[in-house]
LOGULUM-568504 format. One record per residue: x, y, z of N, C-alpha, C in turn; residue in one letter; residue number from 1. Coordinates in Angstrom, 3 decimals. Atoms other than C-alpha are relative to their C-alpha. Layout:
! residues N
@n.east = X	n.north = Y	n.up = Z	ca.east = X	ca.north = Y	ca.up = Z	c.east = X	c.north = Y	c.up = Z	code = A	pos = NUM
...
END
This chain:
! residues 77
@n.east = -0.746	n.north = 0.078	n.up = 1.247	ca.east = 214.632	ca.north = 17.560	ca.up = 96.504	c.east = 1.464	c.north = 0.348	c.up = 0.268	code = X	pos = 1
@n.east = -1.342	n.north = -0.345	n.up = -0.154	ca.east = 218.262	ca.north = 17.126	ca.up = 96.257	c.east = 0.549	c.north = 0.996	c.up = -0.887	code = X	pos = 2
@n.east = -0.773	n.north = -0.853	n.up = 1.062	ca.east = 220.774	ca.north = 19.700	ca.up = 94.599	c.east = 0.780	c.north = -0.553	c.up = -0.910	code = X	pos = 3
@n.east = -1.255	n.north = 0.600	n.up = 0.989	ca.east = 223.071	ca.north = 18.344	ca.up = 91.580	c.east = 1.142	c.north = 0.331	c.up = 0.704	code = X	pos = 4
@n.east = -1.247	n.north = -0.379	n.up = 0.206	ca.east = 226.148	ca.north = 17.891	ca.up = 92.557	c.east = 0.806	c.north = 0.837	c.up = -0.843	code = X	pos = 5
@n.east = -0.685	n.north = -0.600	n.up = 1.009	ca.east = 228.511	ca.north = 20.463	ca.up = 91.317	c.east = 1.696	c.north = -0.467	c.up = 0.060	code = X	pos = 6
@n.east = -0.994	n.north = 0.231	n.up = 0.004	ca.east = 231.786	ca.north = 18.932	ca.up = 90.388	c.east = 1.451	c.north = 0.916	c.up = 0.449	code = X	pos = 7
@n.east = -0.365	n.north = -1.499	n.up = 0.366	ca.east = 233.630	ca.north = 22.482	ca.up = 89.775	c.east = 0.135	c.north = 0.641	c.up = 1.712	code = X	pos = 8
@n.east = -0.176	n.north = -0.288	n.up = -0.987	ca.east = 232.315	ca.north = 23.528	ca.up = 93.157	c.east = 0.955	c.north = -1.066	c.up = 1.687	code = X	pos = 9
@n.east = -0.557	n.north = 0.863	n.up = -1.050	ca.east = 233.519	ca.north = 20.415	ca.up = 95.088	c.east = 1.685	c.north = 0.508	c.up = -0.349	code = X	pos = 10
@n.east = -1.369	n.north = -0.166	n.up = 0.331	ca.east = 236.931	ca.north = 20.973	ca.up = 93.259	c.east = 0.635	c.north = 1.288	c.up = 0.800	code = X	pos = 11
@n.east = -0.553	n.north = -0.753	n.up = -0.910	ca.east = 237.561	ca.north = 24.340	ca.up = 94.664	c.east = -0.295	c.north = 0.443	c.up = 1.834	code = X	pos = 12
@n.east = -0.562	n.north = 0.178	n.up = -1.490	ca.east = 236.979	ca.north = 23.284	ca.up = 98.275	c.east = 0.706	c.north = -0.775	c.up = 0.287	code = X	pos = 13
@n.east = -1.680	n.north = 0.560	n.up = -0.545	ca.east = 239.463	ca.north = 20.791	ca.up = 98.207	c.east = 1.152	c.north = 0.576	c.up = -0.236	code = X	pos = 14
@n.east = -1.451	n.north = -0.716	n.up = 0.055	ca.east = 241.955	ca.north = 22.673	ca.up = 97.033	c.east = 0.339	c.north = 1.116	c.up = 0.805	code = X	pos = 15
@n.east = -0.277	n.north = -0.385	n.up = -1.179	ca.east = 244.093	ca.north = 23.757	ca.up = 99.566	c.east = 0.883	c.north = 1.775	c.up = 0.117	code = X	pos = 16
@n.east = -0.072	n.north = -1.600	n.up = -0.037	ca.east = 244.769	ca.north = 27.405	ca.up = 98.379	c.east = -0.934	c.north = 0.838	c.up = -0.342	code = X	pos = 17
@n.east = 0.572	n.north = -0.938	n.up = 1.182	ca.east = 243.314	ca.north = 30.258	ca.up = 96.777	c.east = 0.110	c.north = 0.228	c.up = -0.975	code = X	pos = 18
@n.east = -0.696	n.north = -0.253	n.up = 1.540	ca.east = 245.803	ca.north = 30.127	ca.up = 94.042	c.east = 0.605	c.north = -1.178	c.up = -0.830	code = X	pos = 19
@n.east = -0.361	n.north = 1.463	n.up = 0.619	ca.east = 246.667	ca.north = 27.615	ca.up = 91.384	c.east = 1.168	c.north = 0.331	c.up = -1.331	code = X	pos = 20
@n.east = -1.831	n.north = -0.419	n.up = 1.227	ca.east = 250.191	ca.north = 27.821	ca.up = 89.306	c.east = -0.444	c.north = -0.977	c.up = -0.820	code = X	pos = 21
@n.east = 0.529	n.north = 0.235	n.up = 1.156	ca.east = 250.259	ca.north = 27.180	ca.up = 86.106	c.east = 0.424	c.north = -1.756	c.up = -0.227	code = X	pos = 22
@n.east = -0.476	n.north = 0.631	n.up = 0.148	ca.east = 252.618	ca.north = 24.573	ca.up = 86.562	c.east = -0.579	c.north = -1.628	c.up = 0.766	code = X	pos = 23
@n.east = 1.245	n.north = 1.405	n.up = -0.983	ca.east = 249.951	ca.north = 22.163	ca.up = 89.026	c.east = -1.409	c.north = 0.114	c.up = -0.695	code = X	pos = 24
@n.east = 1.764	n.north = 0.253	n.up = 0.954	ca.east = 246.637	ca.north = 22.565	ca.up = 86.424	c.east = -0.007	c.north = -1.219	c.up = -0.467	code = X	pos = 25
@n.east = 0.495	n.north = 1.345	n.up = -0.088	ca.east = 246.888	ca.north = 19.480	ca.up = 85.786	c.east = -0.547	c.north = -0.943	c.up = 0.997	code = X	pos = 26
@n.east = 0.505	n.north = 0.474	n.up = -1.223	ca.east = 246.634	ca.north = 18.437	ca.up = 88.995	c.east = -1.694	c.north = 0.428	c.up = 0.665	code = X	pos = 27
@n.east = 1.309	n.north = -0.589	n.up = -0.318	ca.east = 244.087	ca.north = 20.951	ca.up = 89.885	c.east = -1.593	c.north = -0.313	c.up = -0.935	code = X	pos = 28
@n.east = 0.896	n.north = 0.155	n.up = 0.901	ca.east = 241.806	ca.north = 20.042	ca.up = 86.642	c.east = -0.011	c.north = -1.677	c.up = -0.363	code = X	pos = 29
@n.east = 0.122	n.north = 1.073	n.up = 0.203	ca.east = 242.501	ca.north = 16.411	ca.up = 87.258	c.east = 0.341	c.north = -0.840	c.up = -1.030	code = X	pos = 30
@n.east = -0.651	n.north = 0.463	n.up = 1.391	ca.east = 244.576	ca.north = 15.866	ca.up = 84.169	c.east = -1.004	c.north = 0.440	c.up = -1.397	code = X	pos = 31
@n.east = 0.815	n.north = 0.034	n.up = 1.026	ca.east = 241.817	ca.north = 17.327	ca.up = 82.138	c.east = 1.142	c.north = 1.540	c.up = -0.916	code = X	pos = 32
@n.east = -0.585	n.north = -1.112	n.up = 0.209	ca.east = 244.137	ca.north = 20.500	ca.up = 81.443	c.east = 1.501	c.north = -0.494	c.up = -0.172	code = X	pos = 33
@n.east = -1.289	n.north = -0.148	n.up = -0.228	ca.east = 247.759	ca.north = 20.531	ca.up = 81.142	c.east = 0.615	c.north = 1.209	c.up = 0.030	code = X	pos = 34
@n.east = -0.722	n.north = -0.894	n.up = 0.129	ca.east = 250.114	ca.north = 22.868	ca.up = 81.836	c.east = 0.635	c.north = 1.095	c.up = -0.895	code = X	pos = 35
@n.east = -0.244	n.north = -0.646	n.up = 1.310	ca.east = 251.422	ca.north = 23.443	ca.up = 78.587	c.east = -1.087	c.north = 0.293	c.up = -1.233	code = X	pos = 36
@n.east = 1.018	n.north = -0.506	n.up = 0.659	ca.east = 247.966	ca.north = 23.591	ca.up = 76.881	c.east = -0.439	c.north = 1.308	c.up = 0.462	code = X	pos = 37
@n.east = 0.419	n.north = -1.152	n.up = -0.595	ca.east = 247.111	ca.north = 26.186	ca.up = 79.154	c.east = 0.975	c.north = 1.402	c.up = -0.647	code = X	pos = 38
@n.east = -1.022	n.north = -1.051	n.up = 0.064	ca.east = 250.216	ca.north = 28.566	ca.up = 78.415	c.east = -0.396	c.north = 0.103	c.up = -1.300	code = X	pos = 39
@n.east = 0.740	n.north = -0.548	n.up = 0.966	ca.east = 249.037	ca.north = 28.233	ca.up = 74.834	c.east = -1.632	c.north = 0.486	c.up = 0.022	code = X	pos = 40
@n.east = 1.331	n.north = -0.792	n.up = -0.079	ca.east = 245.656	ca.north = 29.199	ca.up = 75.538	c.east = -0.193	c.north = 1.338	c.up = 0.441	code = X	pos = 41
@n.east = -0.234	n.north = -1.247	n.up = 0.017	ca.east = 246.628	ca.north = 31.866	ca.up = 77.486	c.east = 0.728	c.north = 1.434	c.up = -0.724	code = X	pos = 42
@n.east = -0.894	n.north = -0.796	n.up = 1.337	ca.east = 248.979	ca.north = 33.188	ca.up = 74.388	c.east = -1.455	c.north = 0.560	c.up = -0.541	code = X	pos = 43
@n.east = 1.225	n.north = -0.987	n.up = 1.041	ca.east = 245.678	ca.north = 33.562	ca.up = 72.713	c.east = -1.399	c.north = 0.418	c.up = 0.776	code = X	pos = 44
@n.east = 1.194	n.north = -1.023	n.up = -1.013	ca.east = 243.894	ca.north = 35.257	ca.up = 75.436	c.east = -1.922	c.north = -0.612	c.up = -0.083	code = X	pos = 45
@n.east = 1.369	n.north = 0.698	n.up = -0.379	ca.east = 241.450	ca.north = 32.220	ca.up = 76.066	c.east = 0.103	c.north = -0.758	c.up = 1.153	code = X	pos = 46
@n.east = -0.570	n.north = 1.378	n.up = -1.276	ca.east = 242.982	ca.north = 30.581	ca.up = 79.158	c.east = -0.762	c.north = 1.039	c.up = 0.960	code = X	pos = 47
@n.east = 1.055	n.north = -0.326	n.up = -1.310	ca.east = 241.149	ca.north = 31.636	ca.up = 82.761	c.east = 0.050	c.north = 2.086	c.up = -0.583	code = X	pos = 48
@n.east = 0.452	n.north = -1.577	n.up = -0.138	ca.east = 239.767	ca.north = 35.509	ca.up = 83.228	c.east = 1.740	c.north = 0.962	c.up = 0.390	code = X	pos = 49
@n.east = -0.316	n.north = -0.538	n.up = -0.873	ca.east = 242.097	ca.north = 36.677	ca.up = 85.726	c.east = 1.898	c.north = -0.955	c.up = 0.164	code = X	pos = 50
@n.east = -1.323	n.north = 0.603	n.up = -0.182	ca.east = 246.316	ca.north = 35.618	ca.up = 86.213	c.east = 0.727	c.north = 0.545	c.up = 0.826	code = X	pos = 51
@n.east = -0.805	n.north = -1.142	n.up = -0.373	ca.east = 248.964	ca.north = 37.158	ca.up = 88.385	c.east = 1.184	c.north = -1.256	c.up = 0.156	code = X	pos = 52
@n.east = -1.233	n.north = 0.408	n.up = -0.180	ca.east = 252.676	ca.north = 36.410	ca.up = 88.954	c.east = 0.503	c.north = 0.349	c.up = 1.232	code = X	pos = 53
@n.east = -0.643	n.north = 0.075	n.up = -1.499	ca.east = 254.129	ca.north = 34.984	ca.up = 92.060	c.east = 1.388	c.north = -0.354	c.up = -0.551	code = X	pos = 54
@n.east = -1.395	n.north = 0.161	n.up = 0.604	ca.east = 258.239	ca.north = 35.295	ca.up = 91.512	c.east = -0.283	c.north = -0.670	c.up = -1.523	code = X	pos = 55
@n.east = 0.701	n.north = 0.789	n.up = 1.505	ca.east = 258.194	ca.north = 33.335	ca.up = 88.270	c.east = -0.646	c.north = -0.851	c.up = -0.823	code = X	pos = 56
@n.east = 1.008	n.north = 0.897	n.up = 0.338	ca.east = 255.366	ca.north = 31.523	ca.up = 88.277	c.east = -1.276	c.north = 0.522	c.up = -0.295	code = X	pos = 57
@n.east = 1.611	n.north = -0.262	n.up = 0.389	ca.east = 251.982	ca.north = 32.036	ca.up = 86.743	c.east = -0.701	c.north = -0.297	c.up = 0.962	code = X	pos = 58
@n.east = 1.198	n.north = 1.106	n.up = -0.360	ca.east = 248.834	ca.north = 31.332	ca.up = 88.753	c.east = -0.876	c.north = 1.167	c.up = -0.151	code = X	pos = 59
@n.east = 1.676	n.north = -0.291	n.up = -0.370	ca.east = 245.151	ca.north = 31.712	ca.up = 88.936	c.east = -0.610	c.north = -0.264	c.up = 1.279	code = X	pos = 60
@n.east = 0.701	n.north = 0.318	n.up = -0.969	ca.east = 243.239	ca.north = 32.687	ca.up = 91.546	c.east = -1.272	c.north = -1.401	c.up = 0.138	code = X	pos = 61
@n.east = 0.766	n.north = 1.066	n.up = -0.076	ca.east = 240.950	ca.north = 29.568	ca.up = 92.152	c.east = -1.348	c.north = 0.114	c.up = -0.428	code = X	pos = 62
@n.east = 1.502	n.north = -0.194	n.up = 0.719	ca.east = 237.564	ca.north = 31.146	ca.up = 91.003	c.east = 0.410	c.north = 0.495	c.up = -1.538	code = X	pos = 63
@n.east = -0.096	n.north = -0.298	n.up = 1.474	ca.east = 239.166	ca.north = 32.150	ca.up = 87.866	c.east = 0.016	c.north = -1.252	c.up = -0.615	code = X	pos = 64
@n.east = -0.846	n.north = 1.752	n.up = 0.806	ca.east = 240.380	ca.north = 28.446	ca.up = 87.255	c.east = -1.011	c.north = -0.675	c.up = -0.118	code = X	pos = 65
@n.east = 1.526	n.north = 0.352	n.up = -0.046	ca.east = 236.974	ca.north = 27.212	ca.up = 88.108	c.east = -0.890	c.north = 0.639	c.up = -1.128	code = X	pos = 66
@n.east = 1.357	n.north = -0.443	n.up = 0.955	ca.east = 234.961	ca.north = 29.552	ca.up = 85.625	c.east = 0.417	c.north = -0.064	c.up = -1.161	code = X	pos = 67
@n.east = -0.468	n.north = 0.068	n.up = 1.012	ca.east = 237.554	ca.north = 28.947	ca.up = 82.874	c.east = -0.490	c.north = -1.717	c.up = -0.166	code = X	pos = 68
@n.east = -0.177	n.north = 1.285	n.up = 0.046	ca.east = 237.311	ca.north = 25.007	ca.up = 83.375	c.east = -2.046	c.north = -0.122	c.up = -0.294	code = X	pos = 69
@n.east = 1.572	n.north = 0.310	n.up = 0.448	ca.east = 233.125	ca.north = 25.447	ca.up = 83.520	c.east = -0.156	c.north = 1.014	c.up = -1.128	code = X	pos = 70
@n.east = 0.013	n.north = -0.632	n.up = 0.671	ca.east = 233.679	ca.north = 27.481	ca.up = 80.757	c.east = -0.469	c.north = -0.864	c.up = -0.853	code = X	pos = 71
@n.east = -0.365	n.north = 0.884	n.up = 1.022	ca.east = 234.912	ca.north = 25.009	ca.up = 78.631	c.east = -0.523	c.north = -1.668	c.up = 0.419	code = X	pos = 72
@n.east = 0.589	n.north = 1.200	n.up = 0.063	ca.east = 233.030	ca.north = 21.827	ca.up = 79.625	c.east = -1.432	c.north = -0.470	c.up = -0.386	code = X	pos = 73
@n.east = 1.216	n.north = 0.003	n.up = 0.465	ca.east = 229.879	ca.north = 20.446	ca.up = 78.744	c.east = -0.410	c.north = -1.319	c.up = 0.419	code = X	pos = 74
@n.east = 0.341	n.north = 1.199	n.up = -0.776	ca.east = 227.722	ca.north = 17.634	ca.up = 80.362	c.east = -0.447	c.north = -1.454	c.up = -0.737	code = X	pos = 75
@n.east = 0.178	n.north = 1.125	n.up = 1.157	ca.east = 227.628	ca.north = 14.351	ca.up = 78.617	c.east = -1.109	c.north = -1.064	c.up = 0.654	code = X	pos = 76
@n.east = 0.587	n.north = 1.108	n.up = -0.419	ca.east = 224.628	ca.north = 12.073	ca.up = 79.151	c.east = 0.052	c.north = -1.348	c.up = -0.459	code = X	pos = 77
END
């Protein structure tokens, strides 16, 4: 028996850091996110777990960005 693919998990082995600025979530979430949706989400303390600031940029560590994104999805048959 095979395993389901996990989308989520494939996503954070291609990506080629640990950390994901606020300003590349789109990229990182494949356009499902934007940048500026995010910054409002995080205003109301629903955007990823976990944030820190590199000079003046936002990011998420990569398992935060991942459990916020399978947070908020849901599987459509």
């Amino acid at each position: 028996m095979t395993k389901d693919r996990d989308v989520f998990d494939e996503l954070a082995a291609k990506w080629e850091s640990t950390i994901v600025a606020r300003k590349v979530f789109d990229k990182f979430s494949g356009g499902a996110v934007s940048p500026k949706q995010l910054a409002n989400l995080d205003s109301d303390g629903e955007g990823p777990s976990e944030r820190i600031m590199v000079g003046k940029h936002v990011c998420y560590p990569v398992t935060a960005a991942v459990a916020f994104l399978r947070s908020r999805s849901k599987k459509l048959v």
